[in-house]
C-alpha atoms as one frame of an Amber mdcrd trajectory, in Angstrom:
protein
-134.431  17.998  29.210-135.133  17.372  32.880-138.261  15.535  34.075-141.652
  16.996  35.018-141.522  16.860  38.609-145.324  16.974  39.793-147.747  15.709
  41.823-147.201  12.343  43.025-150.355  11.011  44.686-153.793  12.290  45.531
-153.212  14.809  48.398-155.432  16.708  50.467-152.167  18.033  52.128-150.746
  18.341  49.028-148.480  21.704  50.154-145.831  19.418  51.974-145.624  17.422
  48.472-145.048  20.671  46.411-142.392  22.284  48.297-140.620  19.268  47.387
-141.355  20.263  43.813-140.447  23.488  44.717-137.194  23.028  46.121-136.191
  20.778  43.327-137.656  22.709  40.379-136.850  26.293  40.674-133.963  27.178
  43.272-133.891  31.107  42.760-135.938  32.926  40.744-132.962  33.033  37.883
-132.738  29.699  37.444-135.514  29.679  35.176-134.101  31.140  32.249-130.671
  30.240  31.808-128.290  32.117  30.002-125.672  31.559  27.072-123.316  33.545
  28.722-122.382  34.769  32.043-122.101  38.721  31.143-125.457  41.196  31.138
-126.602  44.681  30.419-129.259  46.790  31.015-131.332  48.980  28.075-130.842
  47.946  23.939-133.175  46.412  21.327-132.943  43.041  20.809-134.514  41.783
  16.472-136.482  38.708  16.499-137.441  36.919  13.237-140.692  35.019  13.531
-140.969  32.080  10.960-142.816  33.426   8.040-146.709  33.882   7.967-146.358
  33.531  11.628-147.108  36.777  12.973-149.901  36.943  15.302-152.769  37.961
  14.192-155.080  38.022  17.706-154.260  39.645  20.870-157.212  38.371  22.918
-156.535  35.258  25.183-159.694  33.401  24.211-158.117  33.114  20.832-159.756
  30.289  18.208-158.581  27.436  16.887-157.460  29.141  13.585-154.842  31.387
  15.711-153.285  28.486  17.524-150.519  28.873  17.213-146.645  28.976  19.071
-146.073  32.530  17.988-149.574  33.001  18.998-149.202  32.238  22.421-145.482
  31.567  23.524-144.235  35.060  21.666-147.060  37.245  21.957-150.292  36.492
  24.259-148.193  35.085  26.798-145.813  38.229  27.415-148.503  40.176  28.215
-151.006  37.974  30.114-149.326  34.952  32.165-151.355  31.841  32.934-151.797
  31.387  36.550-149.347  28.359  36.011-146.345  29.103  33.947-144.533  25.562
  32.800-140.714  25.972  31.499-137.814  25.586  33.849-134.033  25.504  32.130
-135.067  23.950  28.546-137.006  21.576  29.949-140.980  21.163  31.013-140.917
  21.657  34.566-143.426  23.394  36.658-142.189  27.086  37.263-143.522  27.830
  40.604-141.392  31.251  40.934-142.697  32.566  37.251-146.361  31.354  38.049
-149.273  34.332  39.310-150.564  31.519  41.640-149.471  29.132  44.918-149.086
  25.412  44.070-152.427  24.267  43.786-153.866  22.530  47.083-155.761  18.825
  46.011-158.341  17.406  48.525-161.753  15.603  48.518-160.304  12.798  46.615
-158.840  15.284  43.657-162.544  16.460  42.818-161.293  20.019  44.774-158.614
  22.128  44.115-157.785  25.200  46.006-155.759  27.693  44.479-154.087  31.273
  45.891-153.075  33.987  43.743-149.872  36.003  45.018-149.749  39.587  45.708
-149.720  40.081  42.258-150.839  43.994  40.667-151.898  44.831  36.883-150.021
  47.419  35.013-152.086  49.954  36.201-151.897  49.119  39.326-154.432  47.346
  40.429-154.320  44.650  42.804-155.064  40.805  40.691-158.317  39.105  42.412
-160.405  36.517  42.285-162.602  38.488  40.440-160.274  38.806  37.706-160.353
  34.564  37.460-164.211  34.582  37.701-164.616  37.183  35.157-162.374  34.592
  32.937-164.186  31.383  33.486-167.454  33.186  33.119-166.149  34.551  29.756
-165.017  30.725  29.034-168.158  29.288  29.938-170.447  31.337  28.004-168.436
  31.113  24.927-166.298  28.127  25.276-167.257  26.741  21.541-165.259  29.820
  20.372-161.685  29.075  22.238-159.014  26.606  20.456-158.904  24.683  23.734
-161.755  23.600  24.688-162.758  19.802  24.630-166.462  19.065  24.737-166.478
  17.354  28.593-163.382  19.105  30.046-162.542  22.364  31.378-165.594  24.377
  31.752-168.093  21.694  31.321-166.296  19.269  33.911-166.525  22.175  36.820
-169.293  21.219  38.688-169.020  24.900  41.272-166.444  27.430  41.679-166.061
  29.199  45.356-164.452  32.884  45.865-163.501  32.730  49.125-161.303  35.825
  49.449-160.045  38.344  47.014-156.673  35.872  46.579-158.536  32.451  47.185
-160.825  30.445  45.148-161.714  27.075  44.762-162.947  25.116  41.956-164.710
  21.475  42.498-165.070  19.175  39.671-168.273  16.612  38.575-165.228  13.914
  39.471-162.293  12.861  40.235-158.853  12.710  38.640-155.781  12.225  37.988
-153.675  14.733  40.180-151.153  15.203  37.635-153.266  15.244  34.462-155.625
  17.971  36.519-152.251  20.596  37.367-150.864  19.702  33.726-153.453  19.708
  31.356-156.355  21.911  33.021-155.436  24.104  35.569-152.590  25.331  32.985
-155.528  26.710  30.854-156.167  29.181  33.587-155.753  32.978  33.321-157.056
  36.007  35.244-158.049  38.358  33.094-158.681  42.731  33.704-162.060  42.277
  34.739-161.819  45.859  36.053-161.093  47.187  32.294-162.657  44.716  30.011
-165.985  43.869  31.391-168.043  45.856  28.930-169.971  45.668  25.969-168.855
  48.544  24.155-166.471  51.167  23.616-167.633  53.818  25.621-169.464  51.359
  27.620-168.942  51.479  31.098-167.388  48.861  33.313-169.912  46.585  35.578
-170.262  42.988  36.112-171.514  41.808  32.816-169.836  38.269  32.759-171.995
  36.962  35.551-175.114  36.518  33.551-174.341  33.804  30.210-175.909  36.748
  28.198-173.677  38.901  29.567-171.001  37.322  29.245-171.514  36.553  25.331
-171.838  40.153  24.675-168.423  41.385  26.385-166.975  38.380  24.782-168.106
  39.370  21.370-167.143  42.983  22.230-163.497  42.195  22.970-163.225  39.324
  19.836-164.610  42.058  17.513-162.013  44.384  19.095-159.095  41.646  18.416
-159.547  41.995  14.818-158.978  45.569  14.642-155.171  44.723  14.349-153.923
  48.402  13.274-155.348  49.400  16.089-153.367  46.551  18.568-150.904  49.307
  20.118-153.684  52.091  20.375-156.336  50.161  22.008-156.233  51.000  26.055
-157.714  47.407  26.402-154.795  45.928  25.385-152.031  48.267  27.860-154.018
  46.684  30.986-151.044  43.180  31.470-150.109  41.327  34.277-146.877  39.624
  32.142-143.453  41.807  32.068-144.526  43.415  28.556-146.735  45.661  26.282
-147.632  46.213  23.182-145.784  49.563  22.095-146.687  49.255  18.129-147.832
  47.101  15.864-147.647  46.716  12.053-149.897  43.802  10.066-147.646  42.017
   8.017-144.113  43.936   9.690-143.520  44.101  12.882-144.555  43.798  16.509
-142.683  45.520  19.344-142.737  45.127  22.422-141.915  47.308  25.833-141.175
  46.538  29.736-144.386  46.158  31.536-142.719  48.684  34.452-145.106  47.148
  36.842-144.512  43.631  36.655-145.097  41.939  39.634-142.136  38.388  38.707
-139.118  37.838  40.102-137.320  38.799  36.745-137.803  42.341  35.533-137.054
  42.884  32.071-133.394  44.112  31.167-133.730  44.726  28.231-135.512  48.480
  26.543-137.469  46.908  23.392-138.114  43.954  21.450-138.895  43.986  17.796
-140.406  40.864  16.482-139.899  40.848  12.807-142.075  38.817   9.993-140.286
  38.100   6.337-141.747  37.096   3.349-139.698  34.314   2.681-136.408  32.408
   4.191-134.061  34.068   2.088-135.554  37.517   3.022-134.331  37.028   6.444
-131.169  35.034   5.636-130.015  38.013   4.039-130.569  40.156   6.904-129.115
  37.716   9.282-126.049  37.956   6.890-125.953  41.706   7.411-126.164  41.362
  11.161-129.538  43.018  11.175-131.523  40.347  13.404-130.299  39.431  16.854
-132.385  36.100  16.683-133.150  34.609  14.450-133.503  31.248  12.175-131.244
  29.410   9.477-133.376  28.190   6.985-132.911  24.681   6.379-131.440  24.802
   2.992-129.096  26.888   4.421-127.762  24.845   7.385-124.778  23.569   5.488
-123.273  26.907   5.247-123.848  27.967   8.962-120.110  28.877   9.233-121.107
  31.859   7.419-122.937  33.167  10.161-120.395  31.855  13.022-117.876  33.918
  11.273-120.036  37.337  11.957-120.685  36.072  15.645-123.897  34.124  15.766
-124.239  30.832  17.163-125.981  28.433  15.890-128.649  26.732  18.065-131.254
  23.881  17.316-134.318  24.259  19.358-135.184  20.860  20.320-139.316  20.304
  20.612-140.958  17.797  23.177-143.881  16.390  21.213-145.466  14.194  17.873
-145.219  14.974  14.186-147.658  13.592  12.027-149.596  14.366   8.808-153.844
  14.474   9.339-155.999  12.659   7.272-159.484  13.395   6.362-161.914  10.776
   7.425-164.848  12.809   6.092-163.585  13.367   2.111-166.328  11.575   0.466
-163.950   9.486  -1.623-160.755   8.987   0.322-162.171   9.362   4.003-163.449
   5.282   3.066-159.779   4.621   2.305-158.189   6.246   5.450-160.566   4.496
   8.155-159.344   1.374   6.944-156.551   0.263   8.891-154.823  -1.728   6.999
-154.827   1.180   4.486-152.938   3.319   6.864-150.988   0.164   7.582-149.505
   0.164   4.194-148.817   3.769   3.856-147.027   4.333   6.995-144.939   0.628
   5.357-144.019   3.215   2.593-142.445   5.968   4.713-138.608   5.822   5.701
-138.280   8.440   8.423-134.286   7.637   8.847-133.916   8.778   5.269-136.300
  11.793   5.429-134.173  13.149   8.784-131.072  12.816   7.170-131.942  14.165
   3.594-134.283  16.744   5.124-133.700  17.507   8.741-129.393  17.372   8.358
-129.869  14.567  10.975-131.233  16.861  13.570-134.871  14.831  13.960-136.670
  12.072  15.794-138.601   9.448  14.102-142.164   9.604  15.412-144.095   6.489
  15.972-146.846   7.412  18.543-147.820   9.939  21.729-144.056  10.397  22.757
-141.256  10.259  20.827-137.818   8.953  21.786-135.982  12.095  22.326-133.167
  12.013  24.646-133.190  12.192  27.479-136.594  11.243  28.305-139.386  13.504
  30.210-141.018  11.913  33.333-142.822  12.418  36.066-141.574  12.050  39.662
-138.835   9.274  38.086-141.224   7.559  35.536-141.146   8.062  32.202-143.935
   9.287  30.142-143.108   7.673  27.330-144.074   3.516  26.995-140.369   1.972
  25.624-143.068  -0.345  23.583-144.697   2.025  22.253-141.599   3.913  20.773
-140.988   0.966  18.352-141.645   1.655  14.633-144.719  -0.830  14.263-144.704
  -0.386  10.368-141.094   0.069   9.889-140.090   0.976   5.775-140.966  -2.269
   3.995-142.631  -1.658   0.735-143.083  -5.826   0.449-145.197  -5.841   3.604
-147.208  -2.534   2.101-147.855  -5.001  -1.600-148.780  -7.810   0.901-151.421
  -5.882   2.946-153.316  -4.251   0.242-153.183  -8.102  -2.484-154.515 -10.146
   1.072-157.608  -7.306   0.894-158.496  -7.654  -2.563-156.438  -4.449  -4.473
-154.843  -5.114  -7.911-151.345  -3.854  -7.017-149.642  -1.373  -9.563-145.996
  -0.920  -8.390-144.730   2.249 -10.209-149.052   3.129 -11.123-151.813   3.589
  -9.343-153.711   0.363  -7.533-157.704  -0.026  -7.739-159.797  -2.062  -5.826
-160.232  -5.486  -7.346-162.806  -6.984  -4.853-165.231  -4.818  -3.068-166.919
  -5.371  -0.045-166.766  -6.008   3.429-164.950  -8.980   4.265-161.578  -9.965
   5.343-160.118 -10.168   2.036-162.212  -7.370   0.404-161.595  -3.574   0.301
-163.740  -2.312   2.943-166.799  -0.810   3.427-167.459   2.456   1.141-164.771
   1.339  -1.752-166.029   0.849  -4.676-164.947  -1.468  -7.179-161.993   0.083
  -9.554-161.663   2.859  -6.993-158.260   4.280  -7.277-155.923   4.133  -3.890
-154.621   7.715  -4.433-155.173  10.896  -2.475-153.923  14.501  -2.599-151.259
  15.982  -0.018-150.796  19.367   1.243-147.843  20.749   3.146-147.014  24.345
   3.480-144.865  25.916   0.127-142.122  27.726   1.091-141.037  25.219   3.967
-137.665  23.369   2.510-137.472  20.148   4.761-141.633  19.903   4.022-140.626
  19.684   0.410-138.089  17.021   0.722-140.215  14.976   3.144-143.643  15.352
   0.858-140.990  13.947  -2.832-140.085  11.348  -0.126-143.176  10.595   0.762
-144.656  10.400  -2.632-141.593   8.423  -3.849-141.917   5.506  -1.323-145.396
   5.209  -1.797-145.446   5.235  -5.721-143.534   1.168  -5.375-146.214  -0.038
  -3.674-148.810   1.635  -6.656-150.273   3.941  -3.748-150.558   7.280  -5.311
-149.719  10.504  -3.939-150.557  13.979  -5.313-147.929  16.587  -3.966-149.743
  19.987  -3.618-148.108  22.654  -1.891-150.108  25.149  -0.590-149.658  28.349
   1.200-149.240  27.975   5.545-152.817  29.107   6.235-154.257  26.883   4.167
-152.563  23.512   5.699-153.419  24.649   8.858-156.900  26.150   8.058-157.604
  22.628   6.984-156.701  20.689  10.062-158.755  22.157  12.161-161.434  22.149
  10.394-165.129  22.018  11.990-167.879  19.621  11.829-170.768  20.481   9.023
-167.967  22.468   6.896-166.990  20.958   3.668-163.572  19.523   3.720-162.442
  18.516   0.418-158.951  17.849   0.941-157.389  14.081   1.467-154.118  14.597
   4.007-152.401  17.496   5.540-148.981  18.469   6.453-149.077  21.254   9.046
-145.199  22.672   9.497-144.535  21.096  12.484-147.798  19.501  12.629-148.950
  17.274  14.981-148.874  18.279  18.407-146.144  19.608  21.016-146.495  19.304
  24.484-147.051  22.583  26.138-149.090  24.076  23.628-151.066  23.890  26.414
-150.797  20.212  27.298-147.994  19.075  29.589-149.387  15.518  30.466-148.895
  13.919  27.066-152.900  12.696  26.448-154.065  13.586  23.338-157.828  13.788
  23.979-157.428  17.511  22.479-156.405  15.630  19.358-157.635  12.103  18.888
-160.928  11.945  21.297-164.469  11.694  19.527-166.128  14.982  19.783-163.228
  17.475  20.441-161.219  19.284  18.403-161.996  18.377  14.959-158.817  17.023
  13.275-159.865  14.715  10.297-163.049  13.341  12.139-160.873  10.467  13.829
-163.034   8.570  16.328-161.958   5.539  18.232-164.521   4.864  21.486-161.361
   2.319  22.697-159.135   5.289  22.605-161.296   7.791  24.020-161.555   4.647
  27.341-158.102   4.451  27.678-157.583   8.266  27.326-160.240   8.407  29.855
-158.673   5.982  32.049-155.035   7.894  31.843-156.828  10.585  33.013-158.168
   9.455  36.021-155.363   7.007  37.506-152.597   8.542  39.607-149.864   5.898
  37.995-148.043   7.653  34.915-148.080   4.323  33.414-151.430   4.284  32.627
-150.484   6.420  29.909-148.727   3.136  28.651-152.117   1.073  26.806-153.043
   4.782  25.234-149.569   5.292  23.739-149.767   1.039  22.844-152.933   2.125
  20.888-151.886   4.783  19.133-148.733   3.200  17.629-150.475   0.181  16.497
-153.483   2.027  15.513-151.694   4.974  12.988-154.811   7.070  13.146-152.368
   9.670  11.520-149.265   9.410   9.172-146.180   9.464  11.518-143.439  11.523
  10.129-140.210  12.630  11.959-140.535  15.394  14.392-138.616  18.039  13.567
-136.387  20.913  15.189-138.463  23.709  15.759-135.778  26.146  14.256-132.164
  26.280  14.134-131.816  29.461  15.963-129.443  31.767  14.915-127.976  33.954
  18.389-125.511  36.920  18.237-122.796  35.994  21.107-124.017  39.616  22.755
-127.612  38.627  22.998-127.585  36.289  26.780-130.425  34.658  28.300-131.806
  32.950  25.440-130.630  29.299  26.255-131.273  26.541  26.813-134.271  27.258
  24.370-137.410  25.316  26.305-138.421  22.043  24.773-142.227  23.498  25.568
-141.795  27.001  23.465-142.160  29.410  26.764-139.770  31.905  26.162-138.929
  34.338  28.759-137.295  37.530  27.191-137.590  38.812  30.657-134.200  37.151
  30.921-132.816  38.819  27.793-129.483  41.005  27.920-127.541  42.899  25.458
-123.520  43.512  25.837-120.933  44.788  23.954
């Protein structure tokens, strides 16, 4: 994994900066992919399994938070409609200035402007990509920005303070202040799209086109006309709103709970065109469903199920190899602040003190993850080697220090010295309510159990081993644990749940949950995640986090990212668990292109080749 080699200082001429980024990110155009082999052909269909219950299920961009997802966005939105900054360069998270619609983005007025060019770029139909097409999208954003998974209350559009169109390919956006040059490119000018303004800005089906988006009402009413659209899924492949694409595929057919194919966009404006004649994304109803047809030679990538890792030579034998896809990011199970009776338990630190005392990551990557994970003890985990920017690392060396390292003694000691009556084996209660320093804490009552319930996602192996680990390593220190597996929706239904809605459960294991950078966030701040008033995950709020959050955001040193990190691994607002591989991809040796797999989750099938 190379390092994210940005914007260095505050520039006004920021263009002589950049083509030093340019020069040392992307070389030619096909240096962005990478390849497992030096060989290529033209034409052939190339099976992909997606994880299962991960098919998409919404084709418009402005997507909510219940459909964010990789497959979401990495294998399906993403293929047909680029961001105007694409992020992915060789495996690792570099800026991709030959794959992105736009110029390098120009910084002046003390980083509160940013001027940004689109290339020569056309839609599938032909049409030329404008300005108008990136109004028509932050008009869309703005009017309905409560509805889209990433928006943050006080970011992106609410921190825009104008927008200027100065030509059909130039446009300017000025912000209410100033920041951080690299947290601006990273984490909010990668939200930006253009979107067909020409074939979508209408209210109806047999509406016709105008300039809706430029009033708020307007703007509500195409956005509720496309959204409605979205969730006519038979209709995906049928639907001439979704043909109009600016990425290097369509949609050519769609099937809920099968399949979803894809075809060259023949009027792709990258540097790559597509080699390759289809795609076929394929979604099983369990691992062994597509084990077997791996076995048979049926899929051309796909996954090994984790149970099934041991016997990979299997599958080398009938000419796959076998691939771990290595993930930049934070694993981490969500608590519920807001349950009426174990929310009082989780803001507690000392609480989540003792839990995380009770968790052995070493033991839950080798019994679960074959030895393939990272333990995770804050914002960036020590995966080797290490991302930076511009030479400095991202990641704090203090902060990647287990701060509660597997010591069920220290987890006894923490909850006796605040009043519990410790059960090793049973379940501990609350011996001496109240407020003080040797008391329970505010909103425990006396007797009150220390036990909650925890979902993770059936049908996930390694989840299952983790969760008995979990609940093992807990149970000597008398903390309780309730294993209930649930189906995927349901675990991630619940971590994103919204302020006012009832939210009865107590933690939450989301496969792979937690957060990976470049889902969209490159510059590893987790305001999306942990800041008061965004994105509701468990109703976490920390006003010193949100300060130094603020404060990353704002300074041009990378190590100001340090005292956030710092915070977060003292402060376990979530349970840390290891992060794990994304997949153990499964490659037939005539399928090229497809490595190094990117750290980030942009895939570019553009690359993809079939021989033999």
């Amino acid at each position: 994994m190379g390092g994210l080699k940005i914007l260095k200082a505050p520039l006004v001429a920021v263009v002589a900066a950049l083509a030093l980024v340019v020069a040392a990110c992307s070389g030619s155009p096909s240096s962005s992919g990478g390849s497992s082999s030096g060989s290529s052909g033209n034409g052939g269909t190339v099976t992909v399994a997606y994880l299962p219950g991960t098919q998409p299920v919404d084709i418009f961009p402005l997507f909510p938070a219940a459909d964010d997802t990789t497959q979401e966005i990495f294998w399906f939105i993403e293929q047909f409609w680029r961001p105007l900054y694409w992020f992915g360069n060789n495996g690792s998270l570099s800026y991709n200035p030959a794959l992105s619609l736009a110029e390098a983005p120009v910084f002046s007025n003390h980083n509160k402007t940013v001027t940004i060019t689109l290339k020569n770029w056309k839609w599938s139909d032909g049409k030329p990509i404008t300005t108008t097409d990136v109004r028509f999208f932050l008009n869309l954003l703005a009017a309905n920005k409560t509805q889209y998974a990433n928006y943050v209350p006080g970011y992106i559009p609410d921190n825009i303070a104008s927008v200027s169109y100065s030509s059909t390919r130039t446009f300017s956006i000025t912000f209410k202040q100033a920041y951080s040059s690299n947290w601006l490119f990273l984490n909010q000018l990668s939200l930006l799209f253009a979107l067909p303004q020409h074939a979508w800005d209408k209210t109806s089906v047999g509406g016709k086109i105008g300039n809706y988006d430029e009033t708020t009402a307007g703007a509500k009413a195409v956005f509720n006309f496309l959204s409605g659209q979205a969730k006519n899924l038979t209709t995906y492949a049928s639907n001439p709103l979704w043909q109009v694409v600016d990425g290097p595929f369509r949609l050519s057919s769609y099937q809920p709970n099968s399949e979803v194919t894809m075809v060259p966009n023949k009027n792709y404006s990258g540097p790559i065109k597509p080699k390759i004649a289809k795609i076929q994304f394929l979604e099983f109803t369990s691992d062994a469903a597509e084990y077997n047809q791996l076995l048979s030679g049926n899929i051309d990538y796909g996954y090994v199920p984790f149970n099934d890792v041991p016997s990979e030579g299997r599958l080398k034998s009938q000419g796959y190899s076998i691939v771990p896809w290595s993930q930049a990011g934070m694993n981490y199970a969500t608590y519920n602040y807001t349950n009426p009776t174990t929310g009082p338990l989780f803001k507690q630190l000392y609480i989540r003190q003792a839990i995380q005392h009770t968790v052995n990551q070493p033991q839950m990557i080798t019994a679960a993850l074959y030895g393939a994970g990272v333990p995770t003890y804050g914002a960036v985990p020590a995966y080797k080697p290490a991302e930076s920017v511009n030479g400095v690392q991202l990641a704090d060396p203090a902060a990647q220090q287990n701060a509660y390292p597997y010591n069920v003694g220290a987890a006894i000691s923490l909850l006796k010295s605040h009043g519990w009556a410790v059960h090793p084996g049973g379940t501990d209660t609350c011996a001496r309510p109240g407020t003080g320093p040797n008391q329970c804490g505010a909103g425990i009552k006396a007797g009150q159990p220390l036990a909650f319930k925890f979902q993770y996602p059936t049908g996930v192996i390694q989840d299952s081993v983790e969760a008995q680990l979990l609940t093992s390593g807990a149970a000597k220190a008398g903390i309780a644990i309730a294993d209930a597996p649930v189906p995927l929706s349901v675990t991630f239904a619940d971590t994103v749940c919204t302020p006012g809605t009832a939210c009865t459960w107590s933690a939450d294991y989301y496969y792979l949950g937690g957060w990976q950078y470049g889902v969209p966030i490159n510059y590893p701040i987790g305001t999306l995640i942990f800041g008061c008033g965004g994105t509701y995950i468990g109703g976490y709020c920390s006003p010193a986090l949100d300060k130094l959050m603020q404060s990353a955001e704002k300074s041009q040193s990378v190590q100001a990212l340090y005292p956030y990190e710092q915070y977060l691994n003292k402060n376990v607002p979530v349970l840390w668990l290891p992060l794990q591989p994304y997949q153990f991809s499964a490659i037939k040796t005539s399928l090229h292109g497809t490595t190094p797999q990117n750290v980030g989750y942009w895939i570019n099938p553009e690359n993809w080749s079939m021989s033999g």
